[in-house]
Every structure is written in C-alpha cells, then in structure tokens.
C-alpha positions, 0 to 999 in steps of 0.5 A, spaced: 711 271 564 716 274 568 724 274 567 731 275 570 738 275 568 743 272 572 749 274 572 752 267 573 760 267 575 761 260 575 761 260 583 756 257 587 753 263 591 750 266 582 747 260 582 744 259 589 742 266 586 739 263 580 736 258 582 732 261 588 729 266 583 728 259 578 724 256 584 718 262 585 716 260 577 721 266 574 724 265 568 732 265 569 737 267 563 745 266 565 748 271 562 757 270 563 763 274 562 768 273 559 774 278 559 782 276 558 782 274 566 776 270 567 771 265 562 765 261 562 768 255 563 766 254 570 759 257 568 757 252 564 757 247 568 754 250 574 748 253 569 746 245 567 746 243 574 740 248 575 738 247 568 737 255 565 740 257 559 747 261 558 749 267 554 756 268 554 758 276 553 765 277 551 767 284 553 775 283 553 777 290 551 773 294 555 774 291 561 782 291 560 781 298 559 778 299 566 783 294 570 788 299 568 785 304 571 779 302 576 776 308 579 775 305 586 782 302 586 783 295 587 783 289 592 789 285 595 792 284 587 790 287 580 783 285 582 778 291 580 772 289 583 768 294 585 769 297 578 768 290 575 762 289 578 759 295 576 760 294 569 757 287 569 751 290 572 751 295 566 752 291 561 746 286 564 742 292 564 743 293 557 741 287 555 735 288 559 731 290 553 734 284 548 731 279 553 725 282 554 727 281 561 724 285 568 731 285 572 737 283 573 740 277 580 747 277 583 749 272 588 753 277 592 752 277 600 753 282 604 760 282 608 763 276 605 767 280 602 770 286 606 772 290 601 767 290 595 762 286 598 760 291 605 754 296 604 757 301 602 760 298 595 754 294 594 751 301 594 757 304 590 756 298 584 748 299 583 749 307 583 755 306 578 751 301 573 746 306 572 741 300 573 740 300 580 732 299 581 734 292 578 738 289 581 737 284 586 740 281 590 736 274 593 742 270 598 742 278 603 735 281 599 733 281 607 739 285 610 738 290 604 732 294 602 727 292 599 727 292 591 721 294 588 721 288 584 719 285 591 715 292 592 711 290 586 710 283 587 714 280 581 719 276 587 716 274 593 720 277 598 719 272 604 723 267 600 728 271 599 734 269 605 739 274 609 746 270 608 751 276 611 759 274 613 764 269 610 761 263 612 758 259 608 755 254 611 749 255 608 750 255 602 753 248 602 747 248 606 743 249 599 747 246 594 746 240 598 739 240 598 738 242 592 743 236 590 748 241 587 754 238 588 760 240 582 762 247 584 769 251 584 772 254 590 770 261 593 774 266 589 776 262 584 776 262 576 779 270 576 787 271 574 786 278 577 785 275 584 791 271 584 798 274 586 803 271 581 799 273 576 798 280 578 805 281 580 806 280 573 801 283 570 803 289 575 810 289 572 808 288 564 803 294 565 809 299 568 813 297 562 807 298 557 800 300 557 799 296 551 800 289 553 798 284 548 792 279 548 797 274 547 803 276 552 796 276 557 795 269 556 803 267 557 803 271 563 800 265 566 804 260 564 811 258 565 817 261 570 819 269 569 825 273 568 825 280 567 832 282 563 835 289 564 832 292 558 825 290 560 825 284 555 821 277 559 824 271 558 819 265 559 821 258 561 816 252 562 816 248 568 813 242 565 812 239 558 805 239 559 806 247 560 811 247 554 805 244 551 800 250 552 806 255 551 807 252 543 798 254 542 800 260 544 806 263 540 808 264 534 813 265 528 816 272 530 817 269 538 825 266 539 824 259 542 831 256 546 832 249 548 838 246 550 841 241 545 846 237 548 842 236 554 834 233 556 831 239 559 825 245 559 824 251 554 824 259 553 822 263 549 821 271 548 816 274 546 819 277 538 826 279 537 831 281 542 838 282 543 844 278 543 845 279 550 838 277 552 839 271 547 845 269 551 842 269 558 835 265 555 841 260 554 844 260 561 838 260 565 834 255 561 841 251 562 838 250 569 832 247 567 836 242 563 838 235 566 846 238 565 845 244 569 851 241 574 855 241 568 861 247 566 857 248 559 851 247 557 849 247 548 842 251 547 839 251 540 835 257 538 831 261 533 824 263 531 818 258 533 816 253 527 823 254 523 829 250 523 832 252 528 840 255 524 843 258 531 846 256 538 851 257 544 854 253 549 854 256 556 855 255 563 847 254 567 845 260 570 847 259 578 843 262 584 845 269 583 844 270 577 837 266 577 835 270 584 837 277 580 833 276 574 827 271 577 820 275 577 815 270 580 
C-alpha cells in the first residue's frame, strides 16, 4: 500500500493536505516538530479530526542552531522560514525509510505567503532538503510541475487542486465539507513569527549566542526590562503568568515581591548585583497597589528559600520605567 508523511504544522492548510492525499486510499502518517519556538499541541488535535496517526520529532537544538544563522535570512520577525522549512523536509526525508513510506505532503500553497511561499523559495526548500523528487505538495500540486509520484501513478493528479494567493477561502471551504471545524489561526503557533518575542530574542542573542532553553521559555512571559549591564529583569503581568514563571525558574534565580503592598513579581535570572537588585525593587513597586506611594517595601532572594533580604524604595516612575522597558 502506498504511504505518505504529512508534515503536520498543526494549521489547517497540513491538514487539508493530509486528508486530500487520505481520501485517493493512501496511507497518511502526521509527522510534527517541535523545537524551542513551536510544539504539537495544535497538531494533535488537527491529526484526530482527520483520524491519521502523529509522530512528533523533537529537533530543539538543531533547529536553535539555524535561527541564528538562517542561510536565507529571515522574514519580518526572527521567523527563518525558508531555512525551516528546508529542514523539516530533510528530516521527513530521513525518516522516509523508518516508515517504509514513498513520499512526503506539505500544506504549503503557492503565493500565500510572499516571502517563502512564492515559486522561487518553494524550489529553494526542495532543493535544500535533499528530497525534492519527494515532496508533494497537494493544496497548489496543479500550479507546479508535476511530481513523479503523480508521473508514476501513486497519486492521482486530477485530484489534486491549484489554491494560490492569500485568500482562503477555499480552504474554509474544504474544512467545511469535510466537517473540520477546530482549527487555529493562519500563522499561528511559532514564537518566532510574533514580534515581541523576537524583539526579545534579538536582544538576548546579541548579548549571548548561547541562550538557555529555559531563558527561551521566559522570554514569553512577563514584562521585560534590560539594566545597563545586560542583565533582564522580568516582571509578571498577572497572577496566572506569575503562576507560569514559578514552573520555570529555579533556585539560583533572585525573586522580588513587594511586601508592604499587594502587588506583582520580578525575577532575574541567576545572581546580580546590588544595583540591579535595587531597580527590580523599584520597578516591581510599580506594579504594586502602593506604587502612588513615596516607598514602597520589596522582599527578595532566591526561589524556593525563605527570603532573608529586603529594601524599601520609591516605585520606578515613567522615566526610569521607559528608560529600561524592553517589550
């Protein structure tokens, strides 16, 4: 029997994709990655809709390596897609023989996105992959050459469709009448594509190459402020992200929380010094309810210890909040 992977991103066009090739009797595996910007969540609940299996791939470190440097540079944000792509599709490649399966689907469509999903950069991935007489491509199949899994009769090409541009109204269309009807937003799901993200993933990169799987995970949470000596002072917003920052840290990060007064928490990442020390206290002052008062008490120290230091100061105001503010 014949067999495909399906490179499932989690979006709706992968599984479109997926199930088009599903529906000529083909045998469809979902393979997933998940790196430090993206996971499987979204792609496990699309592969059930359409009932096929899922494979996730971690491929965190590699990956990491090549959005520092992306050979074909990047798009609006820190977002290496051409590169990305080309290692997804060499990785599916690889796993070709593990599966025993003949070739592998995408759900990319022609001009949808200008940057890496015009012709040229279609082409670039293929060629980059190593495997491009085994992509396929079934949502634009018909603006492209044909492949020779269509040459060779494994997939019927008069089934294949010719979706091009950004609408996407045929793939509401399809997900329709094929009763698909949980699926996320279009560019959804990569860190990488939002722009806060990468402005602090820009930054922590140009003070460090060798940035932390954990100082990755934080960079999405919180408020962030960038001391004179390059150290980040990270405040929550809410008590639910609060929440989510204490799963993260551990006992060698410094945790700030205002004492005297109801209020958020700060943390910095290892040791620091006493100056930093003292603008964390002032500036998670602000986010306390006594941050219209002349001073404000912050107990500090290391995460999980009884905390044995504190400092009363005077909340941060505009100008020093604007002066160290990050995003």
């Amino acid at each position: 029997m014949t067999r495909a992977l399906a490179m499932m991103s989690g979006g709706l066009d992968s599984t479109l994709a997926a199930k088009l090739i599903k529906d000529q009797g083909i045998e469809v595996i979902g393979i997933c990655f998940k790196s430090y910007f993206f996971g499987e969540k979204n792609a496990l609940r699309m592969t059930k809709q359409i009932d096929i299996p899922l494979e996730v791939i971690d491929f965190s470190k590699e990956h990491f390596e090549m959005v520092k440097n992306p050979e074909h540079g990047r798009g609006k944000n820190m977002n290496p897609c051409i590169d990305c792509h080309a290692m997804m599709m060499k990785y599916s490649g690889e796993l070709l023989k593990r599966f025993d399966a003949d070739f592998i689907i995408t759900g990319e469509v022609l001009g949808q996105r200008p940057m890496s999903q015009n012709k040229q950069a279609l082409n670039t991935v293929k060629k980059i992959s190593g495997y491009s007489d085994k992509i396929l491509r079934p949502l634009c199949a018909k603006n492209l050459e044909p492949t020779e899994m269509e040459k060779n009769g494994l997939v019927d090409r008069e089934k294949l469709l010719n979706i091009s541009g950004r609408s996407r109204k045929v793939q509401m269309e399809l997900a329709e009448k094929w009763n698909i009807k949980d699926y996320p937003s279009p560019a959804g799901g990569c860190k990488l594509t939002e722009p806060n993200y990468s402005i602090r993933l820009k930054k922590a990169l140009d003070i460090d190459e060798n940035v932390s799987p954990k100082t990755l995970k934080l960079l999405s949470f919180g408020r962030h402020f960038l001391t004179p000596d390059n150290t980040t002072i990270i405040i929550s917003r809410t008590g639910d992200e609060g929440e989510i920052i204490k799963k993260i840290i551990d006992r060698n990060d410094t945790v700030f929380i205002p004492s005297s007064h109801m209020g958020a928490m700060a943390i910095i990442e290892g040791d620091t010094s006493k100056e930093n020390e003292e603008l964390a206290c002032r500036l998670v002052s602000r986010y306390s309810k006594g941050k219209d008062e002349p001073y404000v008490t912050v107990k500090f120290g290391k995460f999980g210890t009884k905390f044995k230091d504190e400092l009363t100061v005077k909340p941060a105001d505009e100008e020093l909040f604007a002066k160290y503010l990050l995003k």
